[in-house]
Residue, then its C-alpha position, 0 to 999 in steps of 0.5 A: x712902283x718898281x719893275x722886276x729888274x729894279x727889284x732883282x738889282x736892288x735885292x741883289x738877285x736875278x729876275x728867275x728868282x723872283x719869278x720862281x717866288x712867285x711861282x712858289x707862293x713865296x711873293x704876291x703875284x705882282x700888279x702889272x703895268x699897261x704893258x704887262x710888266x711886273x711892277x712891285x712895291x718897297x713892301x715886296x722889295x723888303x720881302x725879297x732881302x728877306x726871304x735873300x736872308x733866310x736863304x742865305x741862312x739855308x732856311x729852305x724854300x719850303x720852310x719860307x714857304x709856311x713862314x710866308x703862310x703863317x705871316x698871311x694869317x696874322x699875329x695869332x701866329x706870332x709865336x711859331x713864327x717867333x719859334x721858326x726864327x729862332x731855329x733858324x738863328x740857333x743853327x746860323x750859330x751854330x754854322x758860324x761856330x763850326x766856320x770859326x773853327x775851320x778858320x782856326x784850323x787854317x790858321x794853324x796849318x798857314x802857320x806852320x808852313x810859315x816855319x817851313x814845316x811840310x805838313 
């Protein structure tokens, strides 16, 4: 079992955040310690990197939140899951693209004030 500051370091998130997954449904209420610490597995560890990934990726809290649900439900929901999933990679794509471009566009701008153009 891992306490909530191993899990938030090893996520690489803060310790609200994990609370305010909690809080929103978006992680099992963890088991507690004779201390009353909040202790959680490798499985909840590996569910935070995932829901740090789908925020990342800009999926709202919301959005987890019915994945989450349908996750509980079982595999008769593969295929909305399946189809929230790969909304959500259509638009990374789309996002990298749009980086991509801006990238060039900074590119081109550095380059022509490597040849003293002022513009």
């Amino acid at each position: 079992m891992l306490t909530i500051g191993e899990v938030a370091k090893g996520v690489g998130i803060n310790i609200g955040a994990i609370r305010f997954y909690e809080r929103k449904g978006l992680l099992e209420p963890a088991a507690r310690s004779e201390q009353n610490n909040r202790l959680y597995t490798e499985h909840d560890r590996n569910w935070l990197l995932f829901i740090k990934c789908l925020r990342e990726t800009g999926m709202s809290v919301e959005d987890i939140k019915t994945y989450y649900d349908k996750v509980k439900e079982g595999t008769s929901t593969l295929p909305e899951r399946i189809d929230m999933i790969q909304a959500q990679k259509a638009k990374l794509l789309h996002d990298i693209e749009e980086k991509q471009a801006q990238l060039v566009r900074l590119e081109e701008k550095l380059e022509r004030y490597y040849r003293g153009e002022n513009y």
